[in-house]
N, C-alpha and C positions, 0 to 999 in steps of 0.2 A: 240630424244627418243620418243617412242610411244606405247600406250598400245593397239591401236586398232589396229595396227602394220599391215594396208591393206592399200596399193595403186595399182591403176593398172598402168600399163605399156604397149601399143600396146594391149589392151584387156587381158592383163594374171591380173592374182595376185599376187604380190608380194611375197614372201617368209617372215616370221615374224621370229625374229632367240631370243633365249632366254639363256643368260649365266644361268648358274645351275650351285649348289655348290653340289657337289656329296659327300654322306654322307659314308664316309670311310677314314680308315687312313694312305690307301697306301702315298706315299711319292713324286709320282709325283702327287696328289691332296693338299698336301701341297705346292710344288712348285706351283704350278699354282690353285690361290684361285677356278676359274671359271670355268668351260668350257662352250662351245656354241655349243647350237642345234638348229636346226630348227622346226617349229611347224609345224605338217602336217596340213592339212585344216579343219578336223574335233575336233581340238584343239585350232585353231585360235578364239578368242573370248571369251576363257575359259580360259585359263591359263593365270597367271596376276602375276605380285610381287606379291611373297610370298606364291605362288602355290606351295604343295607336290607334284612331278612326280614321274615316273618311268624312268630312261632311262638307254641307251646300253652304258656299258663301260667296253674296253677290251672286253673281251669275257664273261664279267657277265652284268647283271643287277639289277642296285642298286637305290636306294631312291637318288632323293637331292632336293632341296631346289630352285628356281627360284628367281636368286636376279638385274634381270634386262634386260629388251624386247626392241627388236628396230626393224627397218625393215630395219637397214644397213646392209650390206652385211659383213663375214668376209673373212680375206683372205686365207680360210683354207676351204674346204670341208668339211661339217656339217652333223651328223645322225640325225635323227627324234625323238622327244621326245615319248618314249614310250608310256604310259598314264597317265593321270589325276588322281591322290589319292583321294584327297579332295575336293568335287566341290568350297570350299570355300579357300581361304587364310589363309595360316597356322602359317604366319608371318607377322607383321606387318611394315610397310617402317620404323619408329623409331626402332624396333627392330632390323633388318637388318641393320641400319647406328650403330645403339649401337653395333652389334658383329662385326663390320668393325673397330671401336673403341678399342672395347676390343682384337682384333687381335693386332692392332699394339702398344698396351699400355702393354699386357702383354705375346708377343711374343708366340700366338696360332694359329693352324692352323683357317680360319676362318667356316670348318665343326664343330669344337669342338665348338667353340661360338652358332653357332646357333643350335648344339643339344640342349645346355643350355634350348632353348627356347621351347622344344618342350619336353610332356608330354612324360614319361619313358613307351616304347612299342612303341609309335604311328610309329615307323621307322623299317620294316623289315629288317631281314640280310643275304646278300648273305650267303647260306650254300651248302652243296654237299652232294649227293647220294652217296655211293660206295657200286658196286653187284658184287658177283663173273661174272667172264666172261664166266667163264665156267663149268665143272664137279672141286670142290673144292679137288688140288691134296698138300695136306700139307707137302709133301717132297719138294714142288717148294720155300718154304720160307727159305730165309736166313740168318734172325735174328728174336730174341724170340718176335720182335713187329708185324713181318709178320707173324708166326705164330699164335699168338693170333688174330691177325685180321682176319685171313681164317678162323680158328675152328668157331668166332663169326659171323660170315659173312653165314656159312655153317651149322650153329645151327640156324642163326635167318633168314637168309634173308637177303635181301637190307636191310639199316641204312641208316641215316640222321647223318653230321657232328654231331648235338646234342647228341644223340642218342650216337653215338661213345664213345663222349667225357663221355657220365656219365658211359658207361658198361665199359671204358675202362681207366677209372684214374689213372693216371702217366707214361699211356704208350705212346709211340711218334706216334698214328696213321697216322697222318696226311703224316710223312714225308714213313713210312713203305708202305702206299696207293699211293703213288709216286712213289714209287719204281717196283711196284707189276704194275701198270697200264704201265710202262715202257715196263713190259715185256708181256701184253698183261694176265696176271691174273687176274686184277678187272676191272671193268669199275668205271670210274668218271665222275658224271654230277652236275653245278652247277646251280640251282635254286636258286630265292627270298625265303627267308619265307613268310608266312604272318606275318603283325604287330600281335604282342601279345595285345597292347589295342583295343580293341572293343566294341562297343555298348551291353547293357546288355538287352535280351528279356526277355521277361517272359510271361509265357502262360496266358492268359484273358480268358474271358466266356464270350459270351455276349447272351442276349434272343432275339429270331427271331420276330420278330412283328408281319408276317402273317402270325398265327397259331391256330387253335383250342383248344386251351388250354384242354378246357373239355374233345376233343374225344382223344388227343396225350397222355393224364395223364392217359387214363383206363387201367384197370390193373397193375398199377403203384402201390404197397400195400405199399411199406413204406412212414414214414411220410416225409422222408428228401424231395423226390421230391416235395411236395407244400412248402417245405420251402426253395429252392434252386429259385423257380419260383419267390416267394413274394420276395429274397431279389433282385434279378436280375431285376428286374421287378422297387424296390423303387427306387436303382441306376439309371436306364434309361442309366450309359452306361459302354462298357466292366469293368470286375472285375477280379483282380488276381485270379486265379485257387485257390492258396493256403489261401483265403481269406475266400470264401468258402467253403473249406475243414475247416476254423476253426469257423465258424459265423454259419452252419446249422449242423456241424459233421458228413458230409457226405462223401464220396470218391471217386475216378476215372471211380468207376464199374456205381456209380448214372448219374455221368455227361456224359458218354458215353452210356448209356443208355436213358438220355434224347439227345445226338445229334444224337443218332440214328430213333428217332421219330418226327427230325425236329423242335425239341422246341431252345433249344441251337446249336450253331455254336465254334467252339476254333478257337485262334487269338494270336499272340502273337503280343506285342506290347514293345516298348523302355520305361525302365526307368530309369529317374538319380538314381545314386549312391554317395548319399548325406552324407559327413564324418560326418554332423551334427544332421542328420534323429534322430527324436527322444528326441534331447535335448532340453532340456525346460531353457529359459531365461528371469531372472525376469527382467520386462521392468523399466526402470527410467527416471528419468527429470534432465532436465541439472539444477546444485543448481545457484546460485551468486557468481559470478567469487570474487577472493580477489581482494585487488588494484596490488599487485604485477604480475597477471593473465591477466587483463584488460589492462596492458601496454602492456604487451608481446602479448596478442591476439590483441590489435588495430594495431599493426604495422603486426603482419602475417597476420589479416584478408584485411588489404590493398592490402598486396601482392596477396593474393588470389584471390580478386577481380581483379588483375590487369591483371593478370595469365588468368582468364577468357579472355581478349580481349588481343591475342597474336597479337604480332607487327609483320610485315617482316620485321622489322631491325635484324639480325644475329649477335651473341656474338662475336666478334672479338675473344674473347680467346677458344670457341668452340670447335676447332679442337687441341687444346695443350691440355684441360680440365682444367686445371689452373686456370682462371679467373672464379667471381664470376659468377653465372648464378642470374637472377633475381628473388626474392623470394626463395633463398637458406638460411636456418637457422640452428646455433646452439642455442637450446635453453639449456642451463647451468643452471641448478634447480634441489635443494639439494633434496634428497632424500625425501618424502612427501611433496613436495613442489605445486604439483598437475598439473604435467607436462600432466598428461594422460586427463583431462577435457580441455587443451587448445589443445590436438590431436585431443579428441572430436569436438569440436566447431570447427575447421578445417574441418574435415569432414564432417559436417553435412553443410556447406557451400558449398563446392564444389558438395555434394550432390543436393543441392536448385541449382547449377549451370548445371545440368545434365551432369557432369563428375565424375569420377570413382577416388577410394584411395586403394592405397599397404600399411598396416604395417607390418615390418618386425622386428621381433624378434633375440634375437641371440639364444635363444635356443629354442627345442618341450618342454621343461619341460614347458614353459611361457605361449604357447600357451591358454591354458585353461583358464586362469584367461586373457588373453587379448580377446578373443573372446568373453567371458561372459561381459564384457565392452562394446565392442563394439555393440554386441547383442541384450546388452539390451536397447542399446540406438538407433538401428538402426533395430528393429525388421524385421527378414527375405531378409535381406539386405547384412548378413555377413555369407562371406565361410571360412574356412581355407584349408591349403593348405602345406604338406612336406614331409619328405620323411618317415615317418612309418603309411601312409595311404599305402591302398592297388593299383597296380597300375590303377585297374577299377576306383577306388575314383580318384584318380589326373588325371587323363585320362578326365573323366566326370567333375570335376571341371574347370577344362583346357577348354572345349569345354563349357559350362555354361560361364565361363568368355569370350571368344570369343562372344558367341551367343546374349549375353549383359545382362546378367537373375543375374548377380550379378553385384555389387557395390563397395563393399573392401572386399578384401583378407588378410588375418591375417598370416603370416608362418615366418617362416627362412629365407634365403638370397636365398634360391629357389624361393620365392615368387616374387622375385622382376620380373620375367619374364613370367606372364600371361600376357594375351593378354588381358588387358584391353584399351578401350579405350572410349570416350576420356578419357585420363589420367588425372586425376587434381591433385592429390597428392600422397608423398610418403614422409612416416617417418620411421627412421628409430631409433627406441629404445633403448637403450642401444649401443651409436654409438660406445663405445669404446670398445668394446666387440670383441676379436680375434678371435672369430666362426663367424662373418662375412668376415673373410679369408677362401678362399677355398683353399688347398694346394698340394689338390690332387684328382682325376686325375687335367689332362687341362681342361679350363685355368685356371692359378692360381689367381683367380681375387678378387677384393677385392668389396664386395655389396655394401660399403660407395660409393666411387668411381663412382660404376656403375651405384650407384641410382645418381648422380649429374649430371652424362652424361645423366641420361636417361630423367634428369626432366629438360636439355636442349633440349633435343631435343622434346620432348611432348608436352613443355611449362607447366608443372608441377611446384606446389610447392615443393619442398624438404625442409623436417624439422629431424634434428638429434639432437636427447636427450638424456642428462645424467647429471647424478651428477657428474663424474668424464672423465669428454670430453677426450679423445686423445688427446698427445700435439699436434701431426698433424693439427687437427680438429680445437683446443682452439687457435695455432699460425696463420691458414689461416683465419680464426674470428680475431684478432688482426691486421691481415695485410687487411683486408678486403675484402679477397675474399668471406668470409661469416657474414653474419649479426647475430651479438651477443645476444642475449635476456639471461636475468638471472634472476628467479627467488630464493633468498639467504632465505626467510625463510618459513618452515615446515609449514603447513595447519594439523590443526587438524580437521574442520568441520565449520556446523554453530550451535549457540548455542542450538536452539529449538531439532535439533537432539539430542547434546550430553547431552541436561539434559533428553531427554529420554533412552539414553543407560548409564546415570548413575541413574536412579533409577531403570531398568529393571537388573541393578549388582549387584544393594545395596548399590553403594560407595558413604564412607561420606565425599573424597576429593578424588580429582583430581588434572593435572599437567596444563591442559592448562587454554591461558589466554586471554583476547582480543586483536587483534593488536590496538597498541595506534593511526594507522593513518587511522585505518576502519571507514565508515559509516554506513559497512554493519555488520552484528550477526556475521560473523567470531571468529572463535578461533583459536589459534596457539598453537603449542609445538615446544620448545625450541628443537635445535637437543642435542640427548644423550651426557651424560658427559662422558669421555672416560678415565680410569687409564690405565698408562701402568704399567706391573710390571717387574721387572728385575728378570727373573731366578737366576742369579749366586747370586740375594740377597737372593734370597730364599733357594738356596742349602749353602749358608754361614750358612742360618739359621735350616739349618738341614732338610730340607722340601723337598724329595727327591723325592715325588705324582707327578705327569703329571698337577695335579690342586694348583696353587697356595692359599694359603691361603686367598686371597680377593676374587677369583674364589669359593672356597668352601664356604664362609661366602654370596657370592651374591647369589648361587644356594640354599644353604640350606634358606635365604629366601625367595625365590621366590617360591619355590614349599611350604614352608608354607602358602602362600597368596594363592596357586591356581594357580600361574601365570604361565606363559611359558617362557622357556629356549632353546636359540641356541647355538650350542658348535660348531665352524667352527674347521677345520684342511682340509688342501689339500693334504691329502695323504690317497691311500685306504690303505688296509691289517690292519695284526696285528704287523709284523714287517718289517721296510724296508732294511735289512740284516740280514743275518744267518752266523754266525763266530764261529769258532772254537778254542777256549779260550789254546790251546796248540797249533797250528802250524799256527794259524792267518789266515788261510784258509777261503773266503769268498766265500759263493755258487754265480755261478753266469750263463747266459745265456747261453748257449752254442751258440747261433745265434746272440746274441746282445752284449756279454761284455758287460752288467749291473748288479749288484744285484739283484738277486729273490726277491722277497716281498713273505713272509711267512704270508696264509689265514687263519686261525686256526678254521673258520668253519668247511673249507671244508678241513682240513690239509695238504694243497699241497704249493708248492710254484711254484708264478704263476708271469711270465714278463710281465710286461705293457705296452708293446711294439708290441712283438707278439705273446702273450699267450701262449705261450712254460711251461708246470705246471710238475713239479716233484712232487714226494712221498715225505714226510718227513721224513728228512735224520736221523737216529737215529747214524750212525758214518761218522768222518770225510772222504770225498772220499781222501782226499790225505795223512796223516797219521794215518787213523785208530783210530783216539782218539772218548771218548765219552761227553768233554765238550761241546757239542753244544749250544751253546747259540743265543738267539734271542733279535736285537736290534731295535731300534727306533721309528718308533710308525705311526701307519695308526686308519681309522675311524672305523677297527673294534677291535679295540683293544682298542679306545677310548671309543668304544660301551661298552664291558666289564666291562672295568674303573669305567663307570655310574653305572654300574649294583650292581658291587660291591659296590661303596660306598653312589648310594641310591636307596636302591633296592625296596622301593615304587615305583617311579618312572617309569609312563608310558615311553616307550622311541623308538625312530624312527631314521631309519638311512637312511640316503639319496646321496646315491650314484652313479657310475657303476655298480657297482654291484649288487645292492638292485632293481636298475630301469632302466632294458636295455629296457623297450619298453613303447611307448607313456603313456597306460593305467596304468604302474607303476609307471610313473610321476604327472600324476594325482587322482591315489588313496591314495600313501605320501600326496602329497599337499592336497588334501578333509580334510584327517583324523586328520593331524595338525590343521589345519586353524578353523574346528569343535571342536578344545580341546579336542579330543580324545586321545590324547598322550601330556605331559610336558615336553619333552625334545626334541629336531631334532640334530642329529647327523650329519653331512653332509660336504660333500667337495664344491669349490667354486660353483656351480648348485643353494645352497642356497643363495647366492651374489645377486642373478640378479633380479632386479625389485619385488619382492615378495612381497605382503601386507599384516601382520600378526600380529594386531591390538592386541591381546592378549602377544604378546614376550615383556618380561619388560628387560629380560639380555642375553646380547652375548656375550659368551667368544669366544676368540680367542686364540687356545690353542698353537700354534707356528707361531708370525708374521714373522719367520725368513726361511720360504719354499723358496719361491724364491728368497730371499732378494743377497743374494751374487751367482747368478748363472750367469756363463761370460757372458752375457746378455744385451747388452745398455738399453732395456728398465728394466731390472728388478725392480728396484728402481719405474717407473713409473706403470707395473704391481703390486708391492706389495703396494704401496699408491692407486690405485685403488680398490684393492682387500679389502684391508683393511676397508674403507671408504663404501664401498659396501656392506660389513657385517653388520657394524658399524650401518647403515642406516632401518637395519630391525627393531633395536630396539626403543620402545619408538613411533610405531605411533599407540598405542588406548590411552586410557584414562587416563593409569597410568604414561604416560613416562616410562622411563625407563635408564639401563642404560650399559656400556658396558668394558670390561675388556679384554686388549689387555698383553699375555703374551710373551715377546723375551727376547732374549741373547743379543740383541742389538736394548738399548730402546734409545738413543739418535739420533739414524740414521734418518736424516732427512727425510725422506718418514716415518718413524712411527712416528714421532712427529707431522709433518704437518697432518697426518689421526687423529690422537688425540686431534686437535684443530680443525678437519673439517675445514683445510685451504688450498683449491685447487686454489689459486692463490699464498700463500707465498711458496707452492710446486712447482707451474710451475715454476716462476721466478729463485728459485735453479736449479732445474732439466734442464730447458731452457739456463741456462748460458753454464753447463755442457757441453751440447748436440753442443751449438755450437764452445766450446773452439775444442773438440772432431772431429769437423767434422760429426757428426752424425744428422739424420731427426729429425726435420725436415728442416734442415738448407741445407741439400741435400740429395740426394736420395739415395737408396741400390739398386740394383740387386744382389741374392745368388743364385752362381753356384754349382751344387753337382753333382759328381759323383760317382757312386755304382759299387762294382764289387766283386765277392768273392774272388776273388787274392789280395792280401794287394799293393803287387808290379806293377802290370799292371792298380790298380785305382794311385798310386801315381804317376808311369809314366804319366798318362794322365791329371792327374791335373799340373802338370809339364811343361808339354808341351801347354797346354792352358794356361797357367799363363802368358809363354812369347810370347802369340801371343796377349793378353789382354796387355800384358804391352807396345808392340810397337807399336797396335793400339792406345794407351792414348797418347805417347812418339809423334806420327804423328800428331794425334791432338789438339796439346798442351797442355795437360794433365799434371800434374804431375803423376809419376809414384807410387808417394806412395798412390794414391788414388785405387789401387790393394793391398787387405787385404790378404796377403795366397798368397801359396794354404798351409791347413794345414788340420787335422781332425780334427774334427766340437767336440764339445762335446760328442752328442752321437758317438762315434767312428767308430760303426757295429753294425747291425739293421737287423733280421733275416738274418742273415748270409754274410750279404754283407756291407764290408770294404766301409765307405764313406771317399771322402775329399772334401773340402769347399772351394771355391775362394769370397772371395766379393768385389764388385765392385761399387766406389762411386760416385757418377756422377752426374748433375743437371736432366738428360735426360735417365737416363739408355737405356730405349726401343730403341730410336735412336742409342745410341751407338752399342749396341749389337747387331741389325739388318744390323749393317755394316760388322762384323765377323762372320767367317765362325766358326759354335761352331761345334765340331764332337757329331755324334748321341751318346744317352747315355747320354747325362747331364742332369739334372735337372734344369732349369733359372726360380727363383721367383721373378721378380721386387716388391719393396717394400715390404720385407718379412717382419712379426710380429715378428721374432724371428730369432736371429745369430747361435741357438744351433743346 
């Protein structure tokens, strides 16, 4: 192999030939990851792993990827690589070995892996022209799609595929322009687009230096011209146009008027496109680690340092991903346990090492409150980085991290793929968190996973935290493939602080207390005390409210004190069925076969699945009756609940609904967290990591959502969820405390959450999992397939079931380790009939990769979920 890829031979040059992953999802570039071209001579010496090109395929030209140069010859006839994209490398060799990885770990083409890695725009798409060919005769068409293609064609002119697609929605242009060029009607021509990301200009000013000021100004009567000169003049060097216009209040006619007398010159010049531009972040100091802190950071800051001087000894378990990598951590620390200063102190080490850190979040809501952390502790150090920035923002963060002008990256499981390097760490927050599954499009991959592969191949530290680990995560820590660190108790602060936030409140007592084994000021809080309440005692007792009696006796004191209140439920709407109390009639999807959920803001009822919204029905559609009734209960009918019964009561609700974009995630979270509102209404969104020093009580108004859902992990979801909530309460001053209400209080996952016991949970739940056959004691692959014929999807699942089965049957397999084929929970899903096969296996991706699966399925190795 060779990068400079020139030898001579008999005085010629060698030929340098370069495999390219061509960035498309035709299906003979899935069969064959690579193809090979040759570099003509004016490309030799430029192009290198991990080069964007252009090159000739089939009769288009498309973008791919360069994932490896030699100057062997193949034994195949080779075209020429088109051109050079980016004089720089657009991927890096760990990158590239990681989507080689994640190809065969979760059966993806290996073009879909390394778009992953590459900023949304930067990759043009082959599109097509289509012009009349001639005088437009509209009797020539012979269907209503070639019709409408002529009139539009012959009203506008030549069209771009795009173009087509948006004037002509739902119509089949594509294949009626096939037809039509057959017969010598249209022309068709296929071009490249341009990439849609590109560099941002902006017009400059700048003042010419050899000029006469004096004789160029004469005549010049208003005052903005000396004040356009003075400011151009202090800068010394070009200045936003629009800068100008707003620093002297002058306008286009001034500035063209001075570079027509040779004073000013225009320029445009590149600027980043900063998600962060603007934000102000109060800077801090790292406090005094507790003892519990200080153990857990002496063993990762070893690792760290050790990370710095990578070995060439190679992981033996590497290429399985399996075995531990070195300085891989789960760190297990209860919620205010002060998990996020030993992230800190991580980073700012690797930092001192002049290598780079990923933290990855599971959701944008988080983002804000992690970056202002980081922020402030790493001033102008910290970007972030996901998917409701614009695509100029991640375009230019993308290239920023490449060019090496950032440090850590803060985002979602996107994050984990800037081109940082050197790489020295990646954490991953909230590891149990199933928004680090991606489930859809390809590849279905999972960011835990990926970040372990990737902090093998880097030589990275990898560190995953929570309160509530994955048993995956908490079993491969037991077995040792990850090094366990736990921190078991709550940090409230150190003392000199908290006696100044409690005389700055007025309070004449407080909850916390000193650790008895500190030398250092530290204080602790005990974690919340936890009631559950049994519904069916309460409706014994006549108490029919949504709010139990210990719920309304914690609320009504809390908001007398001033304090703040979380009311969790995971379900949106006002009701999550609408039934017809005479013929049992329940409305329901027409595309999915589920219950509507009934919105009573907006009065529609709306599927949350694929938003399919009816009118509110005032009679039944299938006998006519007018009992309509509405049952069960979501967070806006929760919301209501509040209003009614305290209707002082600031109150906020925190939803999908309330906060489908970045900025409404963050203007909830401000206006809470400032005591601007007493009450947060909200679905699981409020769970995750949140610090909200003022909440003394959390009710949980039904622990029993996903508790019984045919689910293996349910039981492990709702102890998570639970404990998650649980967790927000109680970390300021006052403690606090929390009130868990189910129809099933003895269930071991709510019991275990009520004593904050995540190990006497694992041990139950772990015996389960492995009597069951269930992960983590082996693995899953779910197969699905979709089809709007009920009969031709069950055929199909039918027919794979017993090709899966005599593959296992070949391989010594037992056969009952084939689940199905049967329909999944959700049954149909905008319109199209699923079934489910699943498949148990130590290895799934190996297995699978030996059968021949027919197109149309769905395969999620290691899914979060059987539904």
């Amino acid at each position: 192999m060779s990068t400079a890829g020139v030898s001579s031979t008999a005085g010629e040059t060698q030929r340098v030939f370069a495999d390219v992953v061509v960035f498309s999802p035709a299906k003979a570039s899935e069969q064959r990851p690579a193809f090979t071209y040759h570099l003509p001579n004016e490309l030799v010496g430029r192009v290198d792993i991990g080069s964007l090109v252009v090159v000739p395929f089939r009769t288009r030209r498309l973008y791919g990827a360069v994932v490896s140069i030699t100057d062997e010859p193949p034994a195949i006839d080779t075209r020429p690589v088109g051109s050079l994209v980016d004089p720089d490398p657009v991927l890096t060799r760990e990158q590239i070995k990681l989507a080689r990885w994640m190809r065969d770990e979760y059966l993806a083409s290996l073009y879909e892996c390394l778009e992953l890695m590459l900023p949304p725009g930067m990759v043009g798409h082959s599109d097509v022209r289509i012009a009349l060919a001639g005088e437009a005769n509209l009797d020539a068409a012979n269907t209503d799609a070639q019709t409408k293609l002529l009139e539009l064609l012959k009203r506008r002119g030549s069209l771009t595929g795009n173009q087509l697609g948006a004037a002509l929605a739902g119509v089949d242009w594509r294949a009626a322009s096939r037809q039509l060029e057959r017969r010598g009607i249209v022309t068709r021509e296929s071009f490249l687009a341009a990439p849609k990301a590109r560099p941002k200009l902006v017009e400059h000013v700048r003042l010419l230096a050899e000029v006469d000021l004096t004789e160029a100004l004469k005549g010049l009567r208003s005052h903005h011209y000396p004040d356009i000169v003075d400011l151009l003049r202090y800068e010394r060097t070009p200045v936003p146009v629009s800068w100008v216009y707003e620093e002297t209040g002058c306008d286009r006619y001034h500035l063209k008027k001075l570079e027509e007398r040779g004073v000013v010159a225009f320029l445009e010049r590149e600027v980043w496109r900063d998600p962060l531009e603007g934000d102000v972040f109060v800077t801090t100091e790292p406090p005094r680690l507790t003892s519990d802190q200080e153990d857990v950071w002496r063993t990762i800051e070893r690792a760290v340092r050790r990370r710095a001087r990578p070995s060439r000894a190679r992981d033996p378990g590497a290429a399985s991903g399996r075995k531990r990598p070195p300085g891989a951590f789960l760190l297990h620390g209860v919620t205010g346990s002060g998990k996020t200063e030993v992230y800190l102190r991580a980073v700012d080490q690797v930092l001192r090492q002049g290598r780079k850190a990923i933290i990855l979040v599971p959701e944008i809501s988080l983002t804000p409150q992690t970056v202002a952390r980081f922020a402030g502790r790493f001033p102008d150090r910290v970007t972030v980085l996901h998917s409701a920035l614009t695509d100029g923002e991640r375009y230019d963060t993308w290239r920023r991290a490449r060019e090496g002008l950032v440090d850590v990256v803060v985002g979602p499981r996107s994050a984990l793929f800037v081109p940082l390097s050197p790489l020295g760490l990646i954490i991953l927050d909230e590891e149990h968190d199933d928004s680090y599954k991606q489930v859809a499009p390809r590849p279905r991959y999972h960011a835990r996973d990926a970040a372990l592969q990737l902090g093998r191949l880097a030589g990275a530290t990898v560190i995953l935290g929570s309160a509530t680990p994955s048993l995956v995560s908490y079993h491969r820590a037991v077995q040792g493939e990850l090094s366990l660190q736990e921190m078991p108790r709550r940090v409230m602060g150190h003392s000199r602080r908290l006696q100044e936030l409690q005389a700055r409140h007025h309070l004449a007592t407080t909850r916390y207390r000193r650790l008895s084994s500190e030398s250092s000021k530290a204080r602790y809080l005990s974690l919340p005390p936890v009631q559950v309440v049994d519904l069916r005692a309460e409706l014994r007792a006549g108490n029919r409210s949504i709010f139990s009696r210990p719920l309304q006796e914690a609320l009504d004191d809390a908001l007398a004190r001033g304090e703040q209140v979380i009311l969790f439920l995971n379900r949106r709407g006002s009701a999550t069925h609408v039934l017809c109390r005479d013929c049992g009639y329940v409305v329901r999807c027409p595309h999915c076969d589920i219950p509507l959920t009934y919105h009573s803001h907006e009065a529609h009822l709306i599927c949350h699945h694929c938003n399919h919204r009816e009118a509110q029905p005032e009679r039944c559609p299938q006998c006519g009756g007018s009992r309509i009734r509405y049952f069960g209960l979501g967070t806006q009918k929760l919301e209501d609940s509040v209003r009614t019964r305290w209707p002082e009561a600031r109150l906020l609700r925190w939803d999908r609904d309330t906060a489908r974009t970045h900025e409404a995630h963050s203007t909830i979270l401000e206006r809470f967290s400032s005591g601007a509102a007493d009450v947060l209404v909200g679905t699981q969104m409020i769970t995750k990591g949140l610090d909200l020093p003022l909440v003394t009580v959390v009710g949980v108004i039904s622990a029993d959502t996903a508790l019984n859902l045919p689910d293996f992990r349910s039981s492990e979801r709702t102890f998570q969820v639970l404990t998650q909530v649980a967790g927000r309460a109680g970390r300021g001053l006052l403690g606090g405390r929390v009130i868990i209400q189910s129809y099933h209080p003895h269930h071991y996952a709510i019991v275990a959450a009520s004593k904050h016991d995540y190990e006497g949970f694992a041990e139950q739940e772990l015996a389960f999992r492995r009597e069951q056959g269930y992960p983590p004691y082996t693995r899953l692959a779910k197969l699905v397939f979709e089809d709007e014929d009920y009969y031709r999807a069950e055929s199909q699942a039918q027919d794979l079931s017993t090709t899966l089965r005599r593959a296992l049957a070949r391989a010594g397999w037992p056969t009952t380790n084939l689940l199905g084929p049967a329909p999944p929970f959700f049954g149909r899903i905008r319109g199209r009939y699923r079934w489910q096969i699943l498949v148990r296996h130590p290895d799934p991706p190996a297995f699978l990769s030996e059968v021949d699966i027919p197109p149309g399925w769905h395969v999620e190795v290691d899914p979060v979920d059987v539904l």
